[in-house]
C-alpha positions in Angstrom: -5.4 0.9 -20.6 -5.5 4.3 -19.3 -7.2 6.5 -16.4 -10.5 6.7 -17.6 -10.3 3.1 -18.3 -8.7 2.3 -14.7 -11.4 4.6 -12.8 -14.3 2.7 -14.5 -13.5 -0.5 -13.9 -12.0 -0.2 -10.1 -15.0 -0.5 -8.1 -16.1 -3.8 -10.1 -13.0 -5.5 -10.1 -12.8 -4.5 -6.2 -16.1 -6.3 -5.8 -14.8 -10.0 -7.8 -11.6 -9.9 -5.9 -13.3 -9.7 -2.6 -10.4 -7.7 -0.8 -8.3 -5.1 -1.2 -5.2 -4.5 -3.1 -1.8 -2.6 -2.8 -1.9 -1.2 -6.4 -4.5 -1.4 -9.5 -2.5 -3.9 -11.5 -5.7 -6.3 -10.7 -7.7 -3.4 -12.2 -5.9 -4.2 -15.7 -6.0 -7.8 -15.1 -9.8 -7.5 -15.0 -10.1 -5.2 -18.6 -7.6 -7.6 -19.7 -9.7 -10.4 -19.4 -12.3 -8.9 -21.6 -10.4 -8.9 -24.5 -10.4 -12.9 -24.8 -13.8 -13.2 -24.5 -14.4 -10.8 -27.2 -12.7 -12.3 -29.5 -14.8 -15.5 -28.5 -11.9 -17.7 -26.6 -12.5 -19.2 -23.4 -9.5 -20.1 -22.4 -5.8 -18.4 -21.9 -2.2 -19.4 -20.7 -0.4 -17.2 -19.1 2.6 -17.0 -17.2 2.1 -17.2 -13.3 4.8 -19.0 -11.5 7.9 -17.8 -13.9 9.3 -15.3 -11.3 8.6 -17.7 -8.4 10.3 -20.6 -9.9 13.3 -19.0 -11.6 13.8 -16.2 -9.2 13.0 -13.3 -11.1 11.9 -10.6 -8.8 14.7 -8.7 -8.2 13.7 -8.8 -4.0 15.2 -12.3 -4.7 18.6 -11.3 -4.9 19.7 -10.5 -1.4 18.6 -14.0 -0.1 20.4 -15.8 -3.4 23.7 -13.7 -2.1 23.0 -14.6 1.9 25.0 -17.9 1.2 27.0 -19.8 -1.1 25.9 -21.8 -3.6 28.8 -24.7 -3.9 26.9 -26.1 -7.0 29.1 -24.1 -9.4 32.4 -24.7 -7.7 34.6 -22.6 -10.7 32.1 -19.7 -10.7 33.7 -16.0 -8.9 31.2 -15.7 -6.1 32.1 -19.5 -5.2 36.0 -19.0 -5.6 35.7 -15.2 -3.9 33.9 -15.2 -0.3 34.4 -10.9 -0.4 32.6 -10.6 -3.7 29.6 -12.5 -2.7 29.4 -10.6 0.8 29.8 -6.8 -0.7 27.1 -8.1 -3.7 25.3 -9.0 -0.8 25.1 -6.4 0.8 24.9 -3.8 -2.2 21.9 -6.1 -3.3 20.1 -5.4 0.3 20.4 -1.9 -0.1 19.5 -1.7 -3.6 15.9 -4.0 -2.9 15.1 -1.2 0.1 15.7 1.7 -2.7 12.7 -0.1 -4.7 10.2 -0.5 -2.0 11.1 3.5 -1.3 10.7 4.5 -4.9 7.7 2.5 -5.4 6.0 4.3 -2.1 5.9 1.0 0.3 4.0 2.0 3.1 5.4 -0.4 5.6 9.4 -0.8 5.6 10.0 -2.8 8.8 13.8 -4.8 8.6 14.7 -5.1 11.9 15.5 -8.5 13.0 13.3 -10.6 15.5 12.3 -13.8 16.4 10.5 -14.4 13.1 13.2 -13.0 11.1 15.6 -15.2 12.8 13.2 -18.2 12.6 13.7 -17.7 8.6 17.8 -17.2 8.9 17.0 -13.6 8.2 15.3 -14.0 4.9 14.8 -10.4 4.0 12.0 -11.6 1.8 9.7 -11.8 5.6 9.6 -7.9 5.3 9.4 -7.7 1.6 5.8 -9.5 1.6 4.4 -6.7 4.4 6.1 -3.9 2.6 3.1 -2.8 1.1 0.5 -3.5 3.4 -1.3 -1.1 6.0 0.2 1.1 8.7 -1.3 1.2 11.8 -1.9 4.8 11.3 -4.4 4.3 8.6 -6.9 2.9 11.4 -9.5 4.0 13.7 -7.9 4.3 17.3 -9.8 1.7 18.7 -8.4 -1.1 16.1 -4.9 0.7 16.6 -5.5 -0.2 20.1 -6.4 -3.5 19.9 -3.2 -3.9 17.3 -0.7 -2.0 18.7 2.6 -3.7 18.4 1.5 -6.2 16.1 4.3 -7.8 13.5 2.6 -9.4 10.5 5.5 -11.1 10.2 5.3 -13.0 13.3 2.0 -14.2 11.5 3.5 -15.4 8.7 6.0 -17.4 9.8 3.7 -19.1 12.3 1.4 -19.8 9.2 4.5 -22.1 8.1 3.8 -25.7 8.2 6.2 -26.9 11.1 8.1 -29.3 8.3 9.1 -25.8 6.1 10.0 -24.1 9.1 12.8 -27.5 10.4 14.3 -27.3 6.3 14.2 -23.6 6.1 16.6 -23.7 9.4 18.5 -26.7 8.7 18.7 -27.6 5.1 17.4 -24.9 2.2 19.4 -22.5 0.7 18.2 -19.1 1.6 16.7 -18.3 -2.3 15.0 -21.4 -1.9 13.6 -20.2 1.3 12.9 -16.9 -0.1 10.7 -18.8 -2.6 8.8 -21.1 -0.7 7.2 -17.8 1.3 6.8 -16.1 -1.7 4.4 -19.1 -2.9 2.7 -19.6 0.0 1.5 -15.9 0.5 1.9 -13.3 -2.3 1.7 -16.2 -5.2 -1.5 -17.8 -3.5 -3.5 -15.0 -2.2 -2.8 -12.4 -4.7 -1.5 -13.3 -7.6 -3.6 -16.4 -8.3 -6.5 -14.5 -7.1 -6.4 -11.1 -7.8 -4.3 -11.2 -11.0 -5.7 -14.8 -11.8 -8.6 -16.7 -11.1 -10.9 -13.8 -9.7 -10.6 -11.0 -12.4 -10.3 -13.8 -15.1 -13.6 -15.6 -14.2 -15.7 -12.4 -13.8 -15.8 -12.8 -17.6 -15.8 -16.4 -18.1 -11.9 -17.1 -18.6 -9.9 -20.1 -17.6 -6.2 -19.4 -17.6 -3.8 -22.4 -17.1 -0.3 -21.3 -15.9 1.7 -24.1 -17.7 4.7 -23.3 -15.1 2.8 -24.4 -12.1 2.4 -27.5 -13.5 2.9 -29.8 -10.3 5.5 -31.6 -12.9 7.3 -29.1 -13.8 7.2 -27.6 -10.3 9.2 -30.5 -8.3 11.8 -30.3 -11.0 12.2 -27.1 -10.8 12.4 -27.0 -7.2 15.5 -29.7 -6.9 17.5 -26.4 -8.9 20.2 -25.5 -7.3 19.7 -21.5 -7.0 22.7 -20.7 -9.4 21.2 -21.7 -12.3 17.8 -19.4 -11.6 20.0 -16.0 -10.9 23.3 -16.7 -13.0 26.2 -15.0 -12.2 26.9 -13.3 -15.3 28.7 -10.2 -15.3 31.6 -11.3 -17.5 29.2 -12.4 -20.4 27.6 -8.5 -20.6 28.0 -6.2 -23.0 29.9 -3.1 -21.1 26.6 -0.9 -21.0 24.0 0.6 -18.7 21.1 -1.7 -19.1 19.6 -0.4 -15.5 16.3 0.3 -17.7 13.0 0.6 -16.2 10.8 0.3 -13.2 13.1 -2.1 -10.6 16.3 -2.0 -12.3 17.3 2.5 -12.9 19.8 3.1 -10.7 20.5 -0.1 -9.7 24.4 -1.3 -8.0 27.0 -3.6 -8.9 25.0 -6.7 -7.6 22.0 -6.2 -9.6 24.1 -5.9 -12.8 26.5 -8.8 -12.2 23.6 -11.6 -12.2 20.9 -12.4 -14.5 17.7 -13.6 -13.3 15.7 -16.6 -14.8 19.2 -18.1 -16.4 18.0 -21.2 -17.0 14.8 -20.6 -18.2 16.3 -17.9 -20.9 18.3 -20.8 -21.8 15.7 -22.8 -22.6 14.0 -19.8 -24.6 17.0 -18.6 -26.2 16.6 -20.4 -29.6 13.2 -19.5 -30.0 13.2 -15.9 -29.0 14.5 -12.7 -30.1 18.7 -11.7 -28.9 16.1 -8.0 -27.4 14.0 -10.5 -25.4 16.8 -12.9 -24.3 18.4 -10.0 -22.8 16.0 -8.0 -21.6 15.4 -7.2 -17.6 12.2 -9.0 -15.6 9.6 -6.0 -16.7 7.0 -5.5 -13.8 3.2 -5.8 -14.9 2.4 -2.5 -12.7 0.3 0.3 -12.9 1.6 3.6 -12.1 0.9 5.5 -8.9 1.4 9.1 -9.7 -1.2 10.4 -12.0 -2.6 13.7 -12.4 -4.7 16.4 -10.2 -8.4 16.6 -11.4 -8.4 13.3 -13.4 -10.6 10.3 -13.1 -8.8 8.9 -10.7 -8.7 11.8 -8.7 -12.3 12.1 -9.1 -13.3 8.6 -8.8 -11.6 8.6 -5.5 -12.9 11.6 -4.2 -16.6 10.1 -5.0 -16.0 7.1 -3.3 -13.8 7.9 0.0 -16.4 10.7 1.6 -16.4 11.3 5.2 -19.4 9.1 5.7 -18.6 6.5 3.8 -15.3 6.2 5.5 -16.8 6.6 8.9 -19.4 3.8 8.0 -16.3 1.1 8.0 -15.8 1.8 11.4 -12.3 0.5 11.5 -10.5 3.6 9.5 -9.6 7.0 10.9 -10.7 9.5 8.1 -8.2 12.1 8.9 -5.9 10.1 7.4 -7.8 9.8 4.5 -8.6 13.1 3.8 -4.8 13.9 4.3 -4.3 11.3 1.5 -6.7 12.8 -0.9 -4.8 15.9 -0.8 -1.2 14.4 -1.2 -1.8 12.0 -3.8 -2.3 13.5 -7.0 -0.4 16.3 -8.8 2.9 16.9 -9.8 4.7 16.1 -6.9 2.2 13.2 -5.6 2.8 11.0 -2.6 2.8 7.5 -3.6 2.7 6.2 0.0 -0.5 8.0 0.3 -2.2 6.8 -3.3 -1.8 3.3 -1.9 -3.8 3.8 1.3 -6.5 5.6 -1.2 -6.7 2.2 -2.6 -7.2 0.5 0.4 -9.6 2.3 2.1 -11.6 2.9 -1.6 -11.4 -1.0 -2.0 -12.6 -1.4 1.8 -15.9 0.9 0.8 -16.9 -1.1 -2.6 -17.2 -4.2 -0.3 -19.1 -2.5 2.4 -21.5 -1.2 0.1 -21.6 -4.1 -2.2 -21.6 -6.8 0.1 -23.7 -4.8 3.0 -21.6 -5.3 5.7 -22.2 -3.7 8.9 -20.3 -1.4 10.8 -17.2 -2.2 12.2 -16.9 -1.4 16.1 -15.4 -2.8 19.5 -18.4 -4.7 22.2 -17.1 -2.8 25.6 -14.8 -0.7 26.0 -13.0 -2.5 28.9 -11.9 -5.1 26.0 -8.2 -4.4 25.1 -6.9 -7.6 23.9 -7.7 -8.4 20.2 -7.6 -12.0 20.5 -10.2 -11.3 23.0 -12.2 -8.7 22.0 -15.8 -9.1 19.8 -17.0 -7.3 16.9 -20.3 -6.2 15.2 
């Protein structure tokens, strides 16, 4: 994959996956897709499920570190209460540093009501990191949405059952987990980097770890076996190697994510890929001035195209055209290029009308009407 490839293929992976994304990674997962059917096979497997099941996003970590795990009685965190809170809180700071680095538009970690609903799982704010700002809408909808916490949505989107363990019996990881699945995992990455960019060309993929099997054992883990404390068993190097782990703390180093499933890998694998950090599938977000991209964008996000969705204020997009690309490029502002772009393919693929508010009088969102 590269630019050209990226710019060519945006606007009809846009239209398969039916709504925007925060990144073009579903952009690669549609080209992708060709290749199998090139080659004349139907189906693929592919590895969905992994990270969620052995905790290998590293925006795990702070909720594996918010409590004890007593499984593991011998193990240092267990026997040292001060380790585990310093990792803890060196592990908080160090997930924040990726969401900045990565250009999350949306950093919100103050505690509410729905944080505190969740015993502060700092994975509530990781899953609206990289959505919208307010700011990026017409000032109507910013109106109608002003002080708005997407994460009071999401927790009330929690069956009532989740919502009685997650306060009275789950470890926080587990926690951390479960939200993970029942938002990013099913709306994004079953969709966008799954089922909807696969079956644009005809391809079934079967995720063998999502197996429903597989899944209930999995889930009766205790969470020191999915992210192993396992400083003492590294080599004394710097192995804070690409796009999550550079520059990493202490916490980040001391445990290993997907233990047990390495484990299980271990005799069949090579010692590089038994070691080797969770590797991101992720496209970048800085890429020249003048390129496809750049142009592609451009094309797509005019002033009347923009102004045709009704719901976004353009100023903010033609502020985001000119920060986005170059060699100092705003990453923050490349993202709301891909929302709004994504936004227009539908609008003009799909013929949808023009957003707007019935009478003026109307304040109240859950009230208010539109065309």
């Amino acid at each position: 994959m590269d630019e050209a490839e990226i710019a060519k293929h945006f606007a009809d992976s846009v239209y398969h996956c039916e709504h925007h994304n925060f990144d073009l990674n579903s952009v690669g997962k549609f080209a992708l897709s060709m290749v199998p059917r090139e080659h004349g096979y139907k189906v693929v497997l592919t590895g969905e499920g992994a990270d969620e099941h052995f905790a290998g996003y590293p925006f795990f970590f702070p909720d594996h570190l918010r409590e004890l795990d007593l499984s593991l009685p011998e193990s240092p965190p267990a026997v040292n209460p001060q380790l585990i809170k310093g990792l803890q809180e060196g592990a908080d700071t160090d997930m924040k540093a990726i969401f900045e680095r990565t250009g999350a538009l949306n950093r919100n970690w103050t505690e509410t009501d729905a944080l505190r609903a969740v015993n502060r799982s700092t994975m509530l704010s990781c899953i609206v990191a990289l959505h919208p700002e307010l700011s990026l809408f017409a000032p109507w909808a910013r109106e109608d949405w002003v002080g708005t916490d997407c994460r009071d949505t999401i927790v009330g989107s929690l069956p009532f059952p989740a919502r009685q363990k997650i306060k009275e019996k789950w470890h926080p990881l587990h926690t951390a987990e479960y939200m993970w699945c029942k938002t990013m995992l099913a709306n994004n990455l079953l969709s966008c980097l799954g089922d909807r960019t696969e079956m644009a060309h005809s391809i079934e993929a079967r995720p063998p770890f999502l197996d429903h099997i597989v899944s209930e054992y999995i889930n009766g883990l205790p969470p020191s076996v999915k992210v192993a404390y396992t400083l003492a068993e590294k080599e004394q190097k710097d192995n804070r190697t690409g796009l999550w782990w550079q520059g990493q703390g202490a916490a980040f180093q001391a445990f290993t994510e997907k233990w047990i499933l390495r484990q299980a890998g271990r005799p069949f694998i090579t010692k590089e890929l038994y070691e080797r950090r969770k590797h991101p599938y992720a496209a970048p977000v800085r890429w020249p001035r003048g390129g496809p991209l750049n142009k592609m964008f451009e094309g797509l996000l005019t002033e009347e195209a923009v102004d045709n969705l009704g719901f976004v204020d353009y100023e903010v997009v033609k502020a985001a055209l000119e920060t986005s690309f170059g060699d100092n490029p705003d990453s923050k502002s490349f993202r709301t290029l891909i929302f709004v772009a994504s936004w227009v393919v539908i609008s003009q693929r799909f013929g949808v009308k023009r957003a707007g508010r019935h009478g003026q009088e109307r304040r109240n969102w859950k009230t208010a009407s539109y065309i």
